[in-house]
VEXDREN-2710 file (C-alpha; in Angstrom, 1 decimal):
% VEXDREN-2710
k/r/px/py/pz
1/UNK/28.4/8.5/7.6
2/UNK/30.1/11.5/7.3
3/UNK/26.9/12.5/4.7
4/UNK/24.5/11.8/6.8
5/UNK/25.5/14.0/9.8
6/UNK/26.6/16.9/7.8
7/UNK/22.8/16.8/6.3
8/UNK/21.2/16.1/9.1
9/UNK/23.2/19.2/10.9
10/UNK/22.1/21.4/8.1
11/UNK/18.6/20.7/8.8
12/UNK/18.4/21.4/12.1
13/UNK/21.0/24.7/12.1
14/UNK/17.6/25.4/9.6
15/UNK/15.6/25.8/13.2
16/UNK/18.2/27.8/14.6
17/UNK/16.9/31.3/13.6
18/UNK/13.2/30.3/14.4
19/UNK/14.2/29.6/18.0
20/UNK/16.3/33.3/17.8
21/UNK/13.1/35.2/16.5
22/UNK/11.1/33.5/18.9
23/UNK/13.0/34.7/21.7
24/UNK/12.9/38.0/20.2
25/UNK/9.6/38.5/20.1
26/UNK/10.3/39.3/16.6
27/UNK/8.2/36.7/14.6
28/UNK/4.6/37.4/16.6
29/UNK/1.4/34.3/16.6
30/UNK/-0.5/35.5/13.7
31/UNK/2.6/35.3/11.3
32/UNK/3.5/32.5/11.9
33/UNK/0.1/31.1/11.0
34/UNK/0.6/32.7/7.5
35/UNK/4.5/31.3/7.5
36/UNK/2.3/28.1/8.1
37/UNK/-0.6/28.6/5.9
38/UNK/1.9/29.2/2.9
39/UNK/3.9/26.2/3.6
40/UNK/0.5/23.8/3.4
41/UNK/-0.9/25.5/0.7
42/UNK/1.9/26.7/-1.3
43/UNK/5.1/24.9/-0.7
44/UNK/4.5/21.4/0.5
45/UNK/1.9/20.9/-3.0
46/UNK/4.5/21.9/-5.4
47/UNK/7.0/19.4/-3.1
48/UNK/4.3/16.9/-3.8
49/UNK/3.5/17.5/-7.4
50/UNK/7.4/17.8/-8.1
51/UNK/8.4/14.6/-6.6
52/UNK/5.7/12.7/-8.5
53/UNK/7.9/13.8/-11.7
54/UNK/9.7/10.8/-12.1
55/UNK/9.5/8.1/-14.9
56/UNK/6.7/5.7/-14.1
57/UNK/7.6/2.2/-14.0
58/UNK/6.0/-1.2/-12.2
59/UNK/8.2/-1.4/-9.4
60/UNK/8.0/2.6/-8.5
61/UNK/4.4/1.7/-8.5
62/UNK/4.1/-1.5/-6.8
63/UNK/6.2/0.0/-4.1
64/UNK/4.1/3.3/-3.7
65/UNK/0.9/0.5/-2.9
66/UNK/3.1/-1.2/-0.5
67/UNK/3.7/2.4/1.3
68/UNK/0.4/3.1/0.9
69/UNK/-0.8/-0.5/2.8
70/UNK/2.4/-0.3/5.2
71/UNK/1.1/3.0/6.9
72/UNK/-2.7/1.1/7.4
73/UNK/-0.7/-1.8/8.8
74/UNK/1.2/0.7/10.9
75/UNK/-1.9/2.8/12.1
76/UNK/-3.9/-0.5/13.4
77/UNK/-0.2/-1.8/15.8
78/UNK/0.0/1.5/17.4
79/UNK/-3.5/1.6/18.3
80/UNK/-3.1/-1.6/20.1
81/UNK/0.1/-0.5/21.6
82/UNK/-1.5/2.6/22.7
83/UNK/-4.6/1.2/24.1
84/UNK/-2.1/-1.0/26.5
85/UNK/0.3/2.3/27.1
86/UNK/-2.9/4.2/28.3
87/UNK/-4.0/1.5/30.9
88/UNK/-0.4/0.5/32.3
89/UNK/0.6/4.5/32.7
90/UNK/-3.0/5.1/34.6
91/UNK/-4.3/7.6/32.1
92/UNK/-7.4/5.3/31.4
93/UNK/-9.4/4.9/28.4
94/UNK/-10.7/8.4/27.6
95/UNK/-7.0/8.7/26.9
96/UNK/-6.8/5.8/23.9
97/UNK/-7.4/8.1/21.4
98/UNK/-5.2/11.0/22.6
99/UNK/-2.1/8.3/22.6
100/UNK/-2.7/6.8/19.6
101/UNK/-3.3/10.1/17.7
102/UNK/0.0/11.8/19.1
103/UNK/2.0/8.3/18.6
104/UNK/0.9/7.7/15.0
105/UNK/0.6/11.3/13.4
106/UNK/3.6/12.7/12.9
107/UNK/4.6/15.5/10.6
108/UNK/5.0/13.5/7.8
109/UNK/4.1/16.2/5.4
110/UNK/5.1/19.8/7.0
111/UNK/8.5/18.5/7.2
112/UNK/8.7/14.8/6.5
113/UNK/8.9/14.8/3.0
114/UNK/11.1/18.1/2.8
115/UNK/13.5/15.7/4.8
116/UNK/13.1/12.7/2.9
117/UNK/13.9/15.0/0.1
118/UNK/17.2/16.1/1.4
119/UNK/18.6/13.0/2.5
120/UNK/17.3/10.5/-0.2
121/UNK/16.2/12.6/-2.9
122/UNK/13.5/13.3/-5.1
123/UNK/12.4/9.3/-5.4
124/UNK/12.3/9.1/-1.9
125/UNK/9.8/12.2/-1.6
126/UNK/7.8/10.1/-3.6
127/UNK/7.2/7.6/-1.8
128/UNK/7.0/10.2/1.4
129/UNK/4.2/11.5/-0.6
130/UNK/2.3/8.2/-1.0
131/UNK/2.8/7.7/3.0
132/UNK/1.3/11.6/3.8
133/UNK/-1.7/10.8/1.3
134/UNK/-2.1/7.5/3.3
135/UNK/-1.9/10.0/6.3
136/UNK/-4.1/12.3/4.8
137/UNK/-6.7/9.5/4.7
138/UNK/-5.9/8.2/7.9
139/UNK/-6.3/11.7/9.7
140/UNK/-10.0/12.7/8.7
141/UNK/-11.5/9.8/9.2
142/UNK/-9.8/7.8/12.5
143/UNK/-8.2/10.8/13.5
144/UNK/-11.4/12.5/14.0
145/UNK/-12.9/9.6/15.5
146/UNK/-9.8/8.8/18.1
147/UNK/-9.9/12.7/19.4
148/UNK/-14.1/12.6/19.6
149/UNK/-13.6/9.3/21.5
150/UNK/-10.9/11.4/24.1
151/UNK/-13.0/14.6/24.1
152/UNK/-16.3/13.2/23.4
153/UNK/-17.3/15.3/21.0
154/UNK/-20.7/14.7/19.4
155/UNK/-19.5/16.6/16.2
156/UNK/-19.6/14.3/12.5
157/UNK/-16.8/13.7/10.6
158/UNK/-16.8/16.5/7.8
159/UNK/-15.5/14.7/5.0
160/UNK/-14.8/18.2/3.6
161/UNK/-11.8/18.7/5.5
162/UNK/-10.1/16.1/3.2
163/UNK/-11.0/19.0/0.3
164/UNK/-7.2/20.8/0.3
165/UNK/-4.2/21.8/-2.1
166/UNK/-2.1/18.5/-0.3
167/UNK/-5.1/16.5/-1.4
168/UNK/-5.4/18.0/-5.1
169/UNK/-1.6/17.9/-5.2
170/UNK/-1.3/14.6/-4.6
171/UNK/-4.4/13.4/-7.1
172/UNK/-2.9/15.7/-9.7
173/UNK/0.7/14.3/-8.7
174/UNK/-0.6/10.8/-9.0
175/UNK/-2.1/10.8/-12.4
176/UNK/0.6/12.8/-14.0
177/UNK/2.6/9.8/-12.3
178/UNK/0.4/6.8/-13.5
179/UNK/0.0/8.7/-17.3
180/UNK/3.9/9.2/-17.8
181/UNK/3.2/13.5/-18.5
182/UNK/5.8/15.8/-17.8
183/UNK/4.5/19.7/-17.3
184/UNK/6.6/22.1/-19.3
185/UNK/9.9/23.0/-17.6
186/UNK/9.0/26.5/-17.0
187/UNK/6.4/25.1/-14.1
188/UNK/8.7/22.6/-13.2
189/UNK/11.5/24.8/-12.7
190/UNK/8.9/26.9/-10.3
191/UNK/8.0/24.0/-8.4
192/UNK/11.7/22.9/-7.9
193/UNK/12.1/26.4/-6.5
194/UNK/9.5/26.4/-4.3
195/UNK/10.8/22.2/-3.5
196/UNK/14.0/23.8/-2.8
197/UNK/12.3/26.1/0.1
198/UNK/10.5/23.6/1.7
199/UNK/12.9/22.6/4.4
200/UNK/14.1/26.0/5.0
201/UNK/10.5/27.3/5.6
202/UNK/9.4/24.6/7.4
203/UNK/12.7/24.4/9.6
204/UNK/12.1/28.0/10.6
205/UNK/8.5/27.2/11.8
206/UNK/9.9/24.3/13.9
207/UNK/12.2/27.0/15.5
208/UNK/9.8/29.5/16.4
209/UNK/7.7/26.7/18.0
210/UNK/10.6/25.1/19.8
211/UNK/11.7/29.1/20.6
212/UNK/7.9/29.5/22.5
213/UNK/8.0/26.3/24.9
214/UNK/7.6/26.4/28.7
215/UNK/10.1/24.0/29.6
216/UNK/9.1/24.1/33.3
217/UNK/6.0/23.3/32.7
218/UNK/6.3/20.1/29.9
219/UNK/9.2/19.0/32.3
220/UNK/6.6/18.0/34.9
221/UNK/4.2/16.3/32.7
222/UNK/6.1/12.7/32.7
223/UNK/3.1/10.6/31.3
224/UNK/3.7/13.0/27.9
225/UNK/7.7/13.1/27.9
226/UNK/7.2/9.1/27.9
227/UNK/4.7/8.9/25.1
228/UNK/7.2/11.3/23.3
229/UNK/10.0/9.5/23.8
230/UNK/8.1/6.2/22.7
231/UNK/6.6/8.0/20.2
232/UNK/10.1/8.6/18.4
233/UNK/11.5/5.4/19.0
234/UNK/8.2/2.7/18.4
235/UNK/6.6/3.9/15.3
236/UNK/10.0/3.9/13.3
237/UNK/10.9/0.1/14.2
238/UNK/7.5/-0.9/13.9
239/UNK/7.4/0.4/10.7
240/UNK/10.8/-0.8/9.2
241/UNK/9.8/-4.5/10.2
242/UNK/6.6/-4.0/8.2
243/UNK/8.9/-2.7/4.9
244/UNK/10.7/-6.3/6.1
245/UNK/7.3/-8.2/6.2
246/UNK/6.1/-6.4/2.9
247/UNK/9.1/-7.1/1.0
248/UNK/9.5/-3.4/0.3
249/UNK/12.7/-2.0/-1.7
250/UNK/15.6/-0.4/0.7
251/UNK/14.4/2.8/-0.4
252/UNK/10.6/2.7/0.3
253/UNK/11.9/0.8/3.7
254/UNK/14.2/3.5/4.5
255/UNK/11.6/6.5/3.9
256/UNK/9.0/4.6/5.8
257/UNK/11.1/4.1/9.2
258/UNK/12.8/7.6/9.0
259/UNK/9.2/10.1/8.0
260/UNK/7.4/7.9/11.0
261/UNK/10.4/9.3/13.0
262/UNK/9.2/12.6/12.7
263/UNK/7.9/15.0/15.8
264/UNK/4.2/15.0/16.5
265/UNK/2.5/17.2/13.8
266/UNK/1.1/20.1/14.7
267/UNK/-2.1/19.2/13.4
268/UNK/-2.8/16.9/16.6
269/UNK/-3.1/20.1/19.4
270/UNK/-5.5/21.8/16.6
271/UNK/-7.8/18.4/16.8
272/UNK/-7.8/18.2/20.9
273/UNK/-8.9/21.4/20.8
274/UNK/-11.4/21.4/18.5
275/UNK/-12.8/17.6/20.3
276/UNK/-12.3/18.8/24.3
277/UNK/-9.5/16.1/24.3
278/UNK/-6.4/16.8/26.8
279/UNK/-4.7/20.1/25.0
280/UNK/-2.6/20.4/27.4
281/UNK/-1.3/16.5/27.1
282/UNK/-1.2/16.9/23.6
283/UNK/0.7/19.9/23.4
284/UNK/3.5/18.6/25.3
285/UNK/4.0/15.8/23.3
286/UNK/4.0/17.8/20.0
287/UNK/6.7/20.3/21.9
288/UNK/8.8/17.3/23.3
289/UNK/9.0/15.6/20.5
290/UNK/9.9/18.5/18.6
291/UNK/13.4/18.8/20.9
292/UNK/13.7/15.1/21.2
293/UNK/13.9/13.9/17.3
294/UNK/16.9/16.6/17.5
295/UNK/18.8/13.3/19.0
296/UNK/16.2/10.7/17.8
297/UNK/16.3/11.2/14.4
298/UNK/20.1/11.0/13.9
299/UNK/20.4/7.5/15.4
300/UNK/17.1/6.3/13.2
301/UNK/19.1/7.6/9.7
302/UNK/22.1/6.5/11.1
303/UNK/20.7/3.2/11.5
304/UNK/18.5/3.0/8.2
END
């Protein structure tokens, strides 16, 4: 117990600074899109590629498929939940796809898997891995669809976007996995450094976004600080009895519930605004969930 909290205060001390620049005015908007930009393209691949470094065996890869299925299983119970949470809160159904896109995408890889790497080690990013690539899938194709539904956009989905260094990470991840290679030590030893500034990095980008919120106005926005709140709290149970269901390891199980406990990604204000959904809606859930796993997340590892 006493493990767990001094980990989990470590990670969050991480978003200490971020909030301090912020408030400084020191880190300005376009540097934190590089800060962000390095950690998708740089960092969080190598985090990938590096946690797929472990000895293949049958039951690794039998539970990596039953990640992979758990988080379609997932995706298809919080679009039911959120078509009845967007009728019973009187947002309507333009908002279906809004809800179910900020209660199911969270930021499994920006700082999921750093997590999951820091708490349960380098197995457990694995299988963090195999639920962002899931994710990844997931995101381009119903995610798209779910934001042109709340913004009616009459764009196509560009399967294009799934072209990206987490994609070819995890493709190169996976077959050094499934063909038992290990890369020579000197890239492995630059990937473990770059694994070993993931959470810092992406800690510090956390900060800076906490460190830019209008409280006033997110505090008047109820319908979003519920969805947040429900957000943290339904996904991760939902998702632990489906590691239950699926007769998944206590590992695999454990990853699944806590990564799903993760804030709002980012990613889901970037895709209102580019469909005309509610930005506004959306941003407020990404930025209260952000504050709220502070408490959230403690009780869910706690628990697991």
């Amino acid at each position: 117990m006493t493990d767990v909290f001094s980990s989990l205060f470590v990670i969050f001390a991480l978003a200490i600074p971020g909030i301090i620049f912020k408030k400084l005015n020191i880190v300005e908007d376009n540097q934190l899109k590089l800060m962000s930009k390095f950690m998708m393209n740089v960092i969080l691949p190598a985090v990938i590629v590096y946690s797929m470094q472990i000895e293949f065996s049958n039951d690794v890869f039998i539970s990596g498929l039953k990640v992979f299925l758990a988080v379609f299983l997932l995706f298809g119970i919080i679009f039911l939940i959120s078509i009845v949470l967007s009728f019973c809160l009187g947002l309507g159904k333009k908002y279906i796809g809004v809800v179910t896109f900020v209660m199911f995408f969270a930021n499994t890889g920006g700082i999921g898997i750093p997590v999951m790497n820091m708490l349960f080690g380098v197995e457990a990013a694995f299988y963090a891995s195999a639920a962002e690539m899931a994710t990844d899938v997931l995101i381009f194709t119903a995610g798209v669809l779910l934001m042109k539904y709340s913004g009616k956009s009459d764009e196509g989905i560009d399967l294009r976007t799934l072209i990206n260094p987490g994609t070819f990470a995890i493709i190169i991840g996976a077959i050094l996995f499934l063909t038992n290679t290990r890369i020579p030590s000197v890239i492995n030893n630059v990937l473990q450094n770059l694994s070993n500034a993931s959470l810092p990095v992406a800690m510090f980008i956390i900060g800076v976004q906490i460190g830019g919120i209008n409280l006033k106005y997110i505090l008047t926005q109820w319908h979003a600080l519920l969805i947040s709140v429900l957000k943290l709290t339904i996904p991760p149970i939902c998702m632990y009895l489906i590691a239950i269901i699926l007769n998944c390891p206590p590992l695999p199980a454990k990853v699944l519930a806590t990564i799903f406990a993760m804030p709002t990604g980012v990613a889901a204000a970037i895709f209102a605004q580019q469909y005309n959904a509610d930005t506004k809606f959306t941003v407020s859930v990404v930025f209260a969930t952000d504050i709220l796993c502070l408490i959230t997340i403690p009780i869910i590892v706690i628990v697991m």
